[in-house]
N, C-alpha and C positions, 0 to 999 in steps of 0.2 A: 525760298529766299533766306530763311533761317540757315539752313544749307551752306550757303553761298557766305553769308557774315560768317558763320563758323571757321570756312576756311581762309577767309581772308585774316581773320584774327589771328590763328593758327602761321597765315604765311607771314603777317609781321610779325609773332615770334620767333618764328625762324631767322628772320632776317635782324632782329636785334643778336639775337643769339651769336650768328655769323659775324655781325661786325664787331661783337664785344670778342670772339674766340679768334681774332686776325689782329686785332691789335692797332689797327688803323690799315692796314694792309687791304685794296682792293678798294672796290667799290665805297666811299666812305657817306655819302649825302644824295640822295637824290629830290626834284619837287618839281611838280607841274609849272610847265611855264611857257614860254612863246618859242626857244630856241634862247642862244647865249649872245647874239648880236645883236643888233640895232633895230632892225627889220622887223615887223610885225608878222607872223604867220596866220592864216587862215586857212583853209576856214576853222570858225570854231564851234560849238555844239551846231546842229543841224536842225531841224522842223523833223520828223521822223513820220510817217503816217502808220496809223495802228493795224492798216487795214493790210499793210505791206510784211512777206516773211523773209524780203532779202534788204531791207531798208538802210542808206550807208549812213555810219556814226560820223559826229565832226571828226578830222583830225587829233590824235593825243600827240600835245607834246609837252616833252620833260626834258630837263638840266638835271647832269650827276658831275659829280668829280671821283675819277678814279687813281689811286696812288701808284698802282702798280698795271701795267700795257697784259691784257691777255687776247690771246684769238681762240678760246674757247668758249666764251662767253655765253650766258644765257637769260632772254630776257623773256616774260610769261605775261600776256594780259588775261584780267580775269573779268570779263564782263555782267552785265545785271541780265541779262538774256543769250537766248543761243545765238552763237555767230554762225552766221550760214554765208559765209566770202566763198565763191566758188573757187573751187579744184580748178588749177590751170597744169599743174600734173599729176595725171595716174598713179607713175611709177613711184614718184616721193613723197604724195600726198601733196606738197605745196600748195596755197592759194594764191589767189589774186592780194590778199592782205600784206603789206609790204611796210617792212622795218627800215627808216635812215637812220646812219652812225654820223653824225658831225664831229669832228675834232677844235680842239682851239674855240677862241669865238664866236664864227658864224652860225649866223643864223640857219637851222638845218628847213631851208625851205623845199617844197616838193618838186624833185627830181634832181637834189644833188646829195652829197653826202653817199654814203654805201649803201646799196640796198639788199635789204635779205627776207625770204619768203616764207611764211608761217605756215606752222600744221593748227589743225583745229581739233578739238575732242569738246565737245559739248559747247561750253561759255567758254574754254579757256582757249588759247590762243599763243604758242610756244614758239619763238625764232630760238632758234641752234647755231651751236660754231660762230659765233661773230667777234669779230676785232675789234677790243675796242681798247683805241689811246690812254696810257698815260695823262693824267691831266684832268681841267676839263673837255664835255662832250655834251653834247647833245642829242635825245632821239625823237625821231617822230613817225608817227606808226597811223598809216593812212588804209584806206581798202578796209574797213572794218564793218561789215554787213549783220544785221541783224535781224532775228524773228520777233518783231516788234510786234504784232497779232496777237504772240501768246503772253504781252504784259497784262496784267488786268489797269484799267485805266482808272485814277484814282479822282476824287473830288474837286482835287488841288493839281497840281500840276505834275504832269507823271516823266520824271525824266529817266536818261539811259545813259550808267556810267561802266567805267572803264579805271583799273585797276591794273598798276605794271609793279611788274617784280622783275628787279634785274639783280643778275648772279655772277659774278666773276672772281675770281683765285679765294674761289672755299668764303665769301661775303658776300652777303646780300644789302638791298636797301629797297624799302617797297616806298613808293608815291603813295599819297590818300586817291580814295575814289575821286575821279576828276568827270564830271557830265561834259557829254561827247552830242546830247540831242535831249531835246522832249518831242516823244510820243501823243500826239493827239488823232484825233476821228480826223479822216483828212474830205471824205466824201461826202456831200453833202446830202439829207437827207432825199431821196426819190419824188420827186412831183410829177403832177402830167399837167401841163397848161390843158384847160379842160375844152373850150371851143377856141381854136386859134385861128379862125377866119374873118376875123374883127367885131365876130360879136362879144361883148364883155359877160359871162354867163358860164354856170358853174354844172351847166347840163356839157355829159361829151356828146361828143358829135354822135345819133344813131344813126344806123341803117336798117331796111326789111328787106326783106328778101327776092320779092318781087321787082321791086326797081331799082336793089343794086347801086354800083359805082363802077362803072363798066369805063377803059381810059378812052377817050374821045380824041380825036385830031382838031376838036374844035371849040369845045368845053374844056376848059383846065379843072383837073381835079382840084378837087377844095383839102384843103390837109384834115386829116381824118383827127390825131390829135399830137402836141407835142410834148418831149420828155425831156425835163428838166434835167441839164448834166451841171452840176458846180463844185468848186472845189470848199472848205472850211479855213485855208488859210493860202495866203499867196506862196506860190512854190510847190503847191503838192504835186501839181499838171506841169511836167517836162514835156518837155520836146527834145525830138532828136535822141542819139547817140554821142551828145557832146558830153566833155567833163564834168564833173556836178558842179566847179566855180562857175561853168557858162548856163548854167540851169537845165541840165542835161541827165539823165538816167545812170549816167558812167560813172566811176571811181572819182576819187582826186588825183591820181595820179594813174598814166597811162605812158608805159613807155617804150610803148609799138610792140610788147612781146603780147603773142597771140592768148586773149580772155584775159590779160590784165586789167582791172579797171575799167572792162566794156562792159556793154551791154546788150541784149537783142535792138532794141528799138527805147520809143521815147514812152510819156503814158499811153498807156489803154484803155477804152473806157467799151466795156461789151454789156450791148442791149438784148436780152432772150424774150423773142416775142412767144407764147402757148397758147391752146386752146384755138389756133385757127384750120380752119375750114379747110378742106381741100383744095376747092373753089376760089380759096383767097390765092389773092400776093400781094406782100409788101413789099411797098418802093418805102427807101431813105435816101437821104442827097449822098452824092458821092463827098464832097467836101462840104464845110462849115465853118464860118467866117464871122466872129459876133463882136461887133465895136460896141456894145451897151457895157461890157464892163472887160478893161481891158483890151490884149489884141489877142484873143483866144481863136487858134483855128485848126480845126482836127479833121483826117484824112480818114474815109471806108477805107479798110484795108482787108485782105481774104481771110484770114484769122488771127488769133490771138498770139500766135507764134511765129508769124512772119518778124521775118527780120528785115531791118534796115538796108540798103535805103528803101524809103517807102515807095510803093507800086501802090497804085490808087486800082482800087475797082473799076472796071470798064459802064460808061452809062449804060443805061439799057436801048436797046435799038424800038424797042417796040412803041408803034404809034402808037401818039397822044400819052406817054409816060411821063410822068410829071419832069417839066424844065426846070433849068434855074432860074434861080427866085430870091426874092430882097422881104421878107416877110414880116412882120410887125405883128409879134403874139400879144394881144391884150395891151398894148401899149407898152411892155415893160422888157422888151426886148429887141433889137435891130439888127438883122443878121443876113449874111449874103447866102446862097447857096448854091451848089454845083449842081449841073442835071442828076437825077436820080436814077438807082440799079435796083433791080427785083433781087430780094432775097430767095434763096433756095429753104423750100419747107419739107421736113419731114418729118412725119412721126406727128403731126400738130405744131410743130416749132421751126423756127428761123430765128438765126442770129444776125446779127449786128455787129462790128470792132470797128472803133474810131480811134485812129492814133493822132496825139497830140501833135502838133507840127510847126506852131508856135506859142508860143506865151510868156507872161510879161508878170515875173515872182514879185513884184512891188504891189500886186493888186489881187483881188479875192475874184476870181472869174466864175464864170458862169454860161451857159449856151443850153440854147434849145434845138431837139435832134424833132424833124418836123415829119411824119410818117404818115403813107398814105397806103389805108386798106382800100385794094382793090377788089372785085367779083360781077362778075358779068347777072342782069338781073336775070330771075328763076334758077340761078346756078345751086343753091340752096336749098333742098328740100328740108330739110330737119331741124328745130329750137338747139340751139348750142348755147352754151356759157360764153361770157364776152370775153375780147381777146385781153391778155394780162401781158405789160411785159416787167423783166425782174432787171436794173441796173447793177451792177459792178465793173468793179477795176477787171482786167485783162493780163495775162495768164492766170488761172485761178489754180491752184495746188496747193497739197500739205508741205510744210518747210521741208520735212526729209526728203520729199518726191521733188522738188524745185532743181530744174537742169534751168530756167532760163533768170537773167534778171533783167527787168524787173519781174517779181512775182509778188501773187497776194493768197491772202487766204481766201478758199471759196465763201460767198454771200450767207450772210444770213439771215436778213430785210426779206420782207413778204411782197411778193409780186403786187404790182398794180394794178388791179382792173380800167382797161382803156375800152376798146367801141365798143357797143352791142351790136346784134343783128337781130332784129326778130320776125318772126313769120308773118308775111300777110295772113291776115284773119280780120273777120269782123262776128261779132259773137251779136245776134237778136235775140231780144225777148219778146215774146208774144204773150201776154200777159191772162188771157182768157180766148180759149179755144172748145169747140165741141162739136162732136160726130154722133151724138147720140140720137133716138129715133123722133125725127120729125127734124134735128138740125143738121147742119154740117160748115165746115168752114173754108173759105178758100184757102191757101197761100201764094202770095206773090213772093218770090226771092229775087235781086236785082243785082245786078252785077256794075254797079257805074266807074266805076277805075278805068273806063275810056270817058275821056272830059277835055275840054278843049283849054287844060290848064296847065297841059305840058305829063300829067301822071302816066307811068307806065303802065298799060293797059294787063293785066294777065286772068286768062281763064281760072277754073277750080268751082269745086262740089261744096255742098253742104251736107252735115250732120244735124240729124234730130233727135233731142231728146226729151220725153214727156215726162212730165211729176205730177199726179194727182189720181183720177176714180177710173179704170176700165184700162189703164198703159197698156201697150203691146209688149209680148216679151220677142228678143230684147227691147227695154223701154231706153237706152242710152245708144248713142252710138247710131243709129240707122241711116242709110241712105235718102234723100231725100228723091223722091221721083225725077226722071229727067237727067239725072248724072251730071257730065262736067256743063259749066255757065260760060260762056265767054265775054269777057269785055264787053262791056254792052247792050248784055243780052239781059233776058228775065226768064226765071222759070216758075210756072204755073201751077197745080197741083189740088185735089179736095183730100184734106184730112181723112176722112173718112175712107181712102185709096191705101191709107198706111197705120191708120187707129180708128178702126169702129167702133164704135158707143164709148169712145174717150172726150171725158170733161176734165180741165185742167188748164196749167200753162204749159207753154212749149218754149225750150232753147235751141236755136239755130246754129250751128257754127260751121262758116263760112271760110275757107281756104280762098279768098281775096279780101284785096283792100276796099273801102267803099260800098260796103254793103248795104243793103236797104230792105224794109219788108215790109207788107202788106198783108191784114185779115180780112174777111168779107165774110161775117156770120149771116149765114139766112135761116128762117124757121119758115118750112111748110112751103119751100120755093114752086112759083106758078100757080098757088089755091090763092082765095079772096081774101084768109085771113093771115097770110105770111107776115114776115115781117122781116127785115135785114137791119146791119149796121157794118160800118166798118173801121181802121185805124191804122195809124203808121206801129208797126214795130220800134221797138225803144232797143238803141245801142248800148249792149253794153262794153264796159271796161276790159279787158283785160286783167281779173283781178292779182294774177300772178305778176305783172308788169307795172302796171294801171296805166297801162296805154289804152287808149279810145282812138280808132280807125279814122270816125269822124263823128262830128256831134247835131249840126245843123240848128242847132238851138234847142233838143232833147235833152 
């Protein structure tokens, strides 16, 4: 920035220099202003989002008086950031940033007056060859895009100015910095509403593995969980490829020559789902529709570089795929929603792009994007980390790499952890066991995850592990006699079949849900002086989770 003051000092001495060595001759006053008529021009500084690298500045307009008519003229803006106005020619360099000359008068509003098309080299910004009257004049210089991302944002209010130097017959006159926009966060920090199926509760939705969320023709999926999309000020969320006076992504001025003032599309907002399962798919609604704040409503669209007009994602065909739906997250949002399309995953990831398609810049919006993890139950064999997804704006590139606008700069926010999945398991403790001579112990292992309570039923094995006097080696880890359990079923076993003359406790761990166990120590079983006892197995936790399978009063 020092840089930049430098050479602005630097250009208004030149430019006193110039009008003192002319003698009055040329350009002799120039000052920021509306135009030299009646009419008020707009727009004026703009809301600018920080998170944006083609971001467009308000209009600049200034009043000069020139004494003497040239057509070689040359006017230069020197901006607080780089100007990134796209190339609408190769061959000349030209952009879409476009210079009016008014004569006389009137007021130079947008699309009358002369127009001429700017080169860019960094911040600066250079119209050539221009005509300009005798007299007074007026200019205004519209199409000025910005790398708004690389401001750093300051405590106070961080604006974004613009600096004209205009030059003609050997005189100059430079304007003061005139603010065209402030720069603020425009996205609103990342939330996930945590259960949105009306319970009010700060648990997300889980899943195991065993009984899944498989889609039903007759069961409506429940929404696994939703993700907060908002904006930080009214205006940041366009819609459309309208002008930017009708709240639109485009230029201020557009006038039919091809990449003047356009734009691809209206906002974007793209969700990167990670970390899921092969076994998964994620639905989102194809559209979204949220009357709780504003009239905000954004379209699935196939990527972040689709262009205008919008094409909506096709629903998905597949039975029982989540319908459309009028949802109520926690009370604090009322939204409509289109039927929902399965994302494509690869690599562990699926995306998301919602383009904006209406919205109402007098009001701070907000919506929730309502996502449902699907997997058919036992689809799952393995503990995974739970799914994360990461929000931002849509196209994401470095400002030099940016071919479309709008663009932003890629994310820097930490993904949010959304569902879990965790394994059926039930872990038993057996708290005193013994196979030593004269005792032994039974084991019952019980398989109840069939229950007339609706649970999905699934088989699976147990491992044993001993800690105490005589362990087998290996003492972790072993097979439990009898193999896989089914639903239902139990399996039976003597200690003493898998650890002889071992005293100790023993842990169980069971590859289903609802487990259960049973000991039966006998000493001296069938003589006069035996003696038995016996007890339920105590459940434990999961102490990695601190999930508990079930408890029954344990």
């Amino acid at each position: 920035m020092s840089n930049f003051r430098t050479k602005l000092l630097g250009l208004a001495a030149l430019a006193t220099l110039f009008a003192g060595a002319s003698y009055g001759q040329g350009i002799t006053a120039c000052a920021a202003g509306n135009g030299l008529g009646t009419a008020t021009v707009t727009p004026g500084p703009t809301n600018m989002r920080s998170e944006g690298t083609t971001e467009l500045a308000g209009d600049l307009n200034f009043n000069c008086n020139n004494t003497t008519a040239s057509s070689t003229a040359t006017v230069a803006v020197f901006a607080s950031a780089a100007i990134t106005s796209q190339v609408v020619n190769t061959t000349t360099g030209t952009t879409e940033a476009t210079l009016f000359i008014c004569s006389g008068t009137a007021a130079c509003t947008s699309g009358t007056g002369t127009p001429y098309s700017g080169t860019i080299s960094g911040s600066q910004l250079t119209f050539s060859g221009i005509t300009i009257p005798a007299g007074n004049f007026s200019g205004r210089i519209s199409n000025v895009r910005m790398n708004a991302s690389a401001v750093t944002l300051g405590s106070t209010l961080t604006s974004a100015t613009e600096t004209v130097l205009a030059s003609a017959n050997n005189t100059s006159a430079a304007t003061l910095a005139t603010t065209v926009g402030f720069i603020f966060k425009s996205l609103a920090a990342p939330a996930l509403v945590a259960n949105p199926n009306g319970a009010n509760t700060a648990t997300l939705t889980a899943y195991t593995t065993c009984a899944g969320n498989a889609l039903s023709a007759t069961t409506p999926r429940l929404i696994s969980f939703g993700v907060v999309v908002g904006e930080t000020f009214g205006g940041a969320f366009k819609a459309g490829n309208g002008n930017a006076a009708g709240g639109g992504e485009g230029g201020s001025y557009t006038p039919g020559t091809a990449g003047v003032g356009t734009a691809i599309s209206g906002t974007k907002i793209q969700l990167v789902f990670a970390n899921l399962n092969p076994a998964m798919t994620i639905y989102v609604p194809t559209s979204i529709s949220s009357t709780g704040t504003g009239n905000l409503s954004m379209t699935l669209v196939s990527s972040a570089t689709a262009s205008d007009p919008v094409t909506p994602v096709a629903a998905s065909t597949a039975t029982g795929a989540p319908a459309a739906a009028s949802p109520t997250f926690n009370g604090a949002y009322t939204e409509t929603t289109g039927a929902s399309a399965a994302l494509t995953t690869a690599s562990g990831s699926a995306t998301a792009v919602y383009e904006v398609t209406s919205s109402d810049p007098t009001k701070i919006q907000s919506l929730v994007v309502p996502v449902f993890v699907v997997f058919a139950p036992n689809s799952i064999t393995t503990a995974s980390t739970a799914v994360t997804v990461l929000e931002s704006y849509a196209p994401t590139a470095a400002a030099a790499a940016a071919t479309t606008v709008p663009n932003f700069a890629p994310p820097t926010n930490t993904p949010l952890p959304a569902t879990a999945v965790s394994l059926c398991s039930t872990n038993l403790l057996f708290p005193f066991v013994t196979s030593v001579t004269g005792f032994d112990t039974g084991i019952a292992l019980s398989n109840t995850s069939s229950d007339p309570f609706g649970t999905t039923g699934v088989g699976g094995s147990c491992t044993l592990n001993f800690y105490g006097t005589g362990a087998p080696t290996p003492s972790t880890g072993v097979n439990a006699p009898g193999g896989t359990t089914a639903a239902g079923a139990s399996n039976a076993f003597l200690l003493s079949s898998v650890a002889p003359n071992f005293t100790g406790y023993l842990i169980a761990q069971c590859t289903y849900q609802y487990g259960h166990g049973f000991a039966y120590i006998v000493y001296n079983f069938g003589q006069n002086n035996g003696a038995t006892m016996g007890y339920l197995a105590t459940i434990m936790p999961n102490r990695a989770t601190g999930v508990i399978s079930e408890s029954l009063g344990q």
